[in-house]
Structures are given as structure tokens and as C-alpha cells.
N, C-alpha and C positions, 0 to 999 in steps of 0.2 A: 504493500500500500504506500502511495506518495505520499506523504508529512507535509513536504511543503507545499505553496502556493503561489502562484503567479499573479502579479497584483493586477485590478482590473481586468480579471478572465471568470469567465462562468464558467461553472460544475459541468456543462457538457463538454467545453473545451479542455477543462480539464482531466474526464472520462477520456480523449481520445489519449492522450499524453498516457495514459494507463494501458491504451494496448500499441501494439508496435503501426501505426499507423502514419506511412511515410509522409503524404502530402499536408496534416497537420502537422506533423515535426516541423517541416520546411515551412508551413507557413507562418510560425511563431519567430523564428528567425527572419525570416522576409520581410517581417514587419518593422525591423528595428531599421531598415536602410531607408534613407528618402529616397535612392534613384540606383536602379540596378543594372543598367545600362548607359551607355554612350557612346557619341559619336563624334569623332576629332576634325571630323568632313576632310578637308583639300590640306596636307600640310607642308611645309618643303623640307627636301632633306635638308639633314644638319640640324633641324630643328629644336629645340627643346618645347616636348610634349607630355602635361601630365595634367589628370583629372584624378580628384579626391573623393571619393565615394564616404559618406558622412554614414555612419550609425550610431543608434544610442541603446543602452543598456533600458529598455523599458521597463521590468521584472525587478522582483523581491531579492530573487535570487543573484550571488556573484555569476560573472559573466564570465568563459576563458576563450580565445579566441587559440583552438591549437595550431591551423598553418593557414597558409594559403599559397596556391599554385596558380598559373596559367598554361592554357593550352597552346602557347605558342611564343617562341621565344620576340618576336614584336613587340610584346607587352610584359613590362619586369613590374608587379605586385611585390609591395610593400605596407608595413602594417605599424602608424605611429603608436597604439597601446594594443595590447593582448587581454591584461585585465582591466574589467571595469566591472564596479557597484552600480549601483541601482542610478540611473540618470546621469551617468557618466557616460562621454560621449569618446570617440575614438572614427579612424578616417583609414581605407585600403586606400594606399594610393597606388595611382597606375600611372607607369611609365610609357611611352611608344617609342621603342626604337626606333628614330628615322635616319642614323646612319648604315646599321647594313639590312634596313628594308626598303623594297621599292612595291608600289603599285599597292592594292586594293588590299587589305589586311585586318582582320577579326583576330580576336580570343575571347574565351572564356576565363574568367578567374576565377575558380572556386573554393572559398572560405569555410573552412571547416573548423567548426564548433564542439568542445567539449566537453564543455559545462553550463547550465545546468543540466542539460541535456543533448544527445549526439542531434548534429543537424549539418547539412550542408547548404548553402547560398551561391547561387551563377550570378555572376556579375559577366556582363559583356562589354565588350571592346570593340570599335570598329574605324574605319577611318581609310582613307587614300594618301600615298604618301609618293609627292612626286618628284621625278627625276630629275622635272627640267628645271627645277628650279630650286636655289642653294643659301641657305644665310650664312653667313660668316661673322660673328659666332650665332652660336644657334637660340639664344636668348638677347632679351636687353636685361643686364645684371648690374642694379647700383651698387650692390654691395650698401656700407652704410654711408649715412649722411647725413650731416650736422639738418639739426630744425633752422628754418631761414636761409641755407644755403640753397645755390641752383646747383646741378648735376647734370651733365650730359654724356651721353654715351656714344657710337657710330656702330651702324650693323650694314653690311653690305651684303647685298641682293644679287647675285646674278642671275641670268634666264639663258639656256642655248635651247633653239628652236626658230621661233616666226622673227624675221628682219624687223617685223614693222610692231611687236610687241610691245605694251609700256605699262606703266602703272598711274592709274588716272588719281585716285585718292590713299588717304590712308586715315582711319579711323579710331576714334574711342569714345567708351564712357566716363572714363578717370578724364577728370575738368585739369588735374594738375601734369598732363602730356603734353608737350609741344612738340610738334614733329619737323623738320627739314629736312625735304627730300630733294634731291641733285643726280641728275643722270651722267656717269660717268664713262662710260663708253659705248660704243652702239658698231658691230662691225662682223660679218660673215656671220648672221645667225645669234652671235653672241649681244645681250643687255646687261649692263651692271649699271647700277643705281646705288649712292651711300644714304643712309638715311640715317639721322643724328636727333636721337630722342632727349630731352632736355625733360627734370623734373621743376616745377616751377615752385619757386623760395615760400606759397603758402599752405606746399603739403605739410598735410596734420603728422604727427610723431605716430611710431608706429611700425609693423611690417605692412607690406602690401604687395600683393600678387592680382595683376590683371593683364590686359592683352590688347594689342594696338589688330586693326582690321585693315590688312595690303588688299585693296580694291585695285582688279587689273582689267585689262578690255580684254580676258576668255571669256567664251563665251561659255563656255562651261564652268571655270572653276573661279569666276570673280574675287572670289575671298582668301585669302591667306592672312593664318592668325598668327600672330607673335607676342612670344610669352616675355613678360613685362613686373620684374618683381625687384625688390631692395629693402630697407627698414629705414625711416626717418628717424633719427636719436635725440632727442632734447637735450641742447647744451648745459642745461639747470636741472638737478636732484633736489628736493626737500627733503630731509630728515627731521621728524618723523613723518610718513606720508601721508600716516592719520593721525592727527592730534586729540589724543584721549584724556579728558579734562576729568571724568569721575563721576561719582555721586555727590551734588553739592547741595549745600541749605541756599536759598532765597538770601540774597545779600552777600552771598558768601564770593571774594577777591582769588582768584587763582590764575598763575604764574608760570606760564612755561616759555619755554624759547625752541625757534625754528631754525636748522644749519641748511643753510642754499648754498650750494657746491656748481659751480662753473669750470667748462672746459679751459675757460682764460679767467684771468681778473676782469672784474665787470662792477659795475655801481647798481644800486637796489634804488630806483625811482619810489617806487611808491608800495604802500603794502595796502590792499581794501579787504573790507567783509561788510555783508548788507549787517550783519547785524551793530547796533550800533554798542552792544554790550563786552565788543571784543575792540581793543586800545593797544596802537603799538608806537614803540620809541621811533622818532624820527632815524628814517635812512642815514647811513654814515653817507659821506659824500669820496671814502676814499676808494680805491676801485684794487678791490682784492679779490680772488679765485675763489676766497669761501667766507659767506656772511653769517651775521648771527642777527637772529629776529627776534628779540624779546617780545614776550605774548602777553598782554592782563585780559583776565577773565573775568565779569564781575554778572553774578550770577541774581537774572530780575526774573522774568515768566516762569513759572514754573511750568514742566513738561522735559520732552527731547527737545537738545538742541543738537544740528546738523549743518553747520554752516561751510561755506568754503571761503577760505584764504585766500586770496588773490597777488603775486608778488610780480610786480612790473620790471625790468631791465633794462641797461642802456645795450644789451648783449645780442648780436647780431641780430639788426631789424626790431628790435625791441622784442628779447625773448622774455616770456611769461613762464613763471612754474604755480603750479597752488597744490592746496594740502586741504582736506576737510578736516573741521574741530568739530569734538562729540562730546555732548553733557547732559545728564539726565539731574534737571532741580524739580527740590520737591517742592510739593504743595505747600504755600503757605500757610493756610491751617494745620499743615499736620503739624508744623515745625515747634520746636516747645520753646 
């Protein structure tokens, strides 16, 4: 008899889990992925090609993810966690070989499960991968980059084939890509194009993976996608990142200090909080690599307080850091 239980499942589903009942198995696992296939359409050799198949742990039960394999070496499967708890989430990622693939190319990836119980999941693969046309390198990679700073990279395009070949647009949804693209040689069949992707000085901190769209006049394969990823770093750290002020009485004065740590020496313009119960010592005016924020607290509403810090810069383009302060005062009736 099973003991355990799968959270949000009825008695009858959990009757088939009781007898060896293939297509229930699978469909309890099936359930956790959002998308179990894909399709990479038109890509060019050399490319860098990879889609993340998202799952979540939905059940009571721990979760073990034992392997996963593909049916084809075009596609290298990778697995960022194996175990997860109850709404813990984890990603197979899939690779497409577009250097030694060419032409029309599928796989299967299938993930094998087991725990809480045996189950197998297909994930599909699919995509065209063509010849005639080559990136050098086969990503645009910032690697990292200061917040405020621009960045730019060059990826070049070649095409052998049609004389009269070109590339009419090139596309995105990230607002912070700018593209320039330059036709570099044009001769016996052969097109090469450099195109010089720049990130623009008001991308947010962070990582980010997206993909620029090579609009060309085929008439069959217009689109080619290029994979577009790096991480923004924030020149300024606050220590502590959350500022935890306590349990305090109504009235009650409390006292901490905030360390802002910069890649250079830099001056502290201004420090704000909407609330007007949080008070700080005027900025030093000298310009050093690590500041100190004296904090006063002077505790009026009684409730949670949740506020954010806000600390302005003269530090490239006026960098910002902030910090949330947390306080829970009590009611002033209760207080003696």
C-alpha cells in the first residue's frame, strides 16, 4: 500500500499509481514541464544553439531526476538540478550541434525519473541547420559589464551561394541592442557582412540571454537567430542588503549603519526613503571606494515597516545601489 500522497491528486489518480499503469506514470511526470518540444527552425553553422526546457517539482514528494539521454548526437542534454523539493524548479537544457551537423535534424531527449516514482518524459528536438551560411563566432558573448557602461561586440556573417544574396534587417525584442551592420565583401558567390552588436549604458544589472533576428531576402528561410547573452554587474554592493531593525516599542530610536562598496572611489550624493521616520548623516563629500551610511530609526506607526533605501552616486552615469529596512513596532496600546 502507498503511504504517501501527491499533493492536489484525487484517490483515483492515485489508484492508478497503485497498479503498474504506464500512461498514468508518464502523465504525472509530463505534467511538471511547461513545453516538451521545440523547434530551433533555420540556424547557421557555427552557431550557438540552446533551449531550456523549464520543470517544477509539483508533489509532496522529493523529486530525483536519474539521467537523461538523446537520441542523437545533434542534440547534447544537460540537466542544471537533479534534486528538487516540493516547488523547486530545475531546467534540461539542450544543446544543437551546428558544427558537425548539417541539414534537417531531430532528437529525442529522454529524462528518466526515479523518485518518487519510475517514469520516463520525451522531450523533442528539431531544427534545420544550414551550410550556407557561417557566424564567426557563433554567439554574441559580453561576458561581464560594468552597470552604465556600453559594450560592443562584432560577429561576422558569411553566405556562399546566390551573387545577388543580402541581409535586408536584423531584429529584436531587448530595447537595450543596437545593431550595425556593414557589408564586407560581395565576390564569386561569396557575402560576408560584420555586424557589431553594442549593449546600451541603461541595461538593468543582471544576467540576460536573448537573440537578435538576421532577416534575409530567402525566400524560404528569412530568419536567422543569434544567441545574445552576458551579465550587467552593478558597480555599488550595500552591506547589509537587508537592513533588519527588530522588534521595537513606539518611540523607540534605532541605529545602524550601511557599507557601499564601489569598483573605484566615488562620492555618495544623496541617500532617500519615502518614509520620513528613517534620518541619515549628510554624505561625506570625499570620494573613497567604500562608504559608511549611518542609519537612525525612530520608530512612530505601529505595524511592519518595509521600506527601501535609496543611495544616489556620482559613479558612472550616476550609479544607484539601495537596501530594504524591516521593522515590526508594536501597538501603542499594548506598550506598558
Amino acid at each position: 500500500m502507498i503511504r504517501r500522497t501527491f499533493v492536489f491528486m484525487s484517490i483515483a489518480v492515485l489508484a492508478s499509481f497503485a497498479k503498474p499503469v504506464a500512461v498514468s506514470a508518464q502523465d504525472w511526470a509530463t505534467k511538471m514541464f511547461k513545453k516538451t518540444s521545440h523547434d530551433f527552425g533555420f540556424v547557421a553553422r557555427g552557431a550557438k544553439a540552446e533551449f531550456a526546457f523549464e520543470f517544477e517539482n509539483l508533489y509532496e514528494e522529493d523529486l530525483h531526476v536519474a539521467s537523461v539521454r538523446s537520441s542523437c548526437g545533434c542534440t547534447t542534454p544537460t540537466i542544471t538540478k537533479k534534486d528538487l523539493k516540493t516547488f523547486e524548479k530545475s531546467t534540461i537544457v539542450a544543446t544543437y550541434n551546428t558544427r558537425s551537423f548539417l541539414g534537417q535534424k531531430s532528437a529525442t531527449i529522454t529524462v528518466v525519473i526515479d523518485k518518487p516514482y519510475y517514469a520516463e518524459v520525451q522531450l523533442t528536438i528539431e531544427g534545420y541547420i544550414r551550410s550556407d551560411v557561417v557566424f564567426d563566432p557563433g554567439e554574441v558573448n559580453f561576458g561581464e559589464v560594468d552597470q552604465s557602461a556600453t559594450a560592443e561586440k562584432k560577429l561576422t556573417v558569411t553566405y556562399a551561394g546566390r551573387p545577388d544574396w543580402k541581409i535586408t534587417d536584423v531584429r529584436s525584442a531587448n530595447e537595450h541592442f543596437e545593431v550595425e551592420l556593414s557589408e564586407t565583401g560581395r565576390s564569386g558567390g561569396r557575402v560576408s557582412y560584420d555586424m557589431v552588436v553594442r549593449l546600451t549604458k541603461d541595461a538593468p544589472s543582471g544576467y540576460f540571454q536573448d537573440q537578435l533576428s538576421i532577416i534575409t531576402d530567402d525566400s524560404r528561410s528569412q530568419s536567422i537567430p543569434v544567441l545574445v547573452q552576458g551579465s550587467v554587474v552593478s558597480p555599488l554592493t550595500v552591506s547589509p542588503a537587508s537592513l533588519i531593525l527588530g522588534n521595537l516599542e513606539p518611540g523607540q530610536v534605532v541605529k545602524k549603519q550601511l557599507i557601499v562598496r564601489g569598483n573605484r572611489p566615488f562620492r555618495i550624493l544623496s541617500v532617500e526613503c519615502e518614509d520620513r521616520g528613517f534620518t541619515f548623516e549628510p554624505p561625506s563629500d570625499t570620494s573613497k571606494q567604500v562608504q559608511f551610511v549611518p542609519v537612525t530609526f525612530t520608530a512612530d506607526a505601529s505595524g511592519t515597516i518595509s521600506q527601501k533605501i535609496t543611495i544616489k552616486t556620482d559613479l558612472g552615469s550616476g550609479a544607484i545601489a539601495s537596501c530594504v529596512a524591516t521593522a515590526s513596532v508594536r501597538d501603542s496600546a499594548g506598550a506598558e
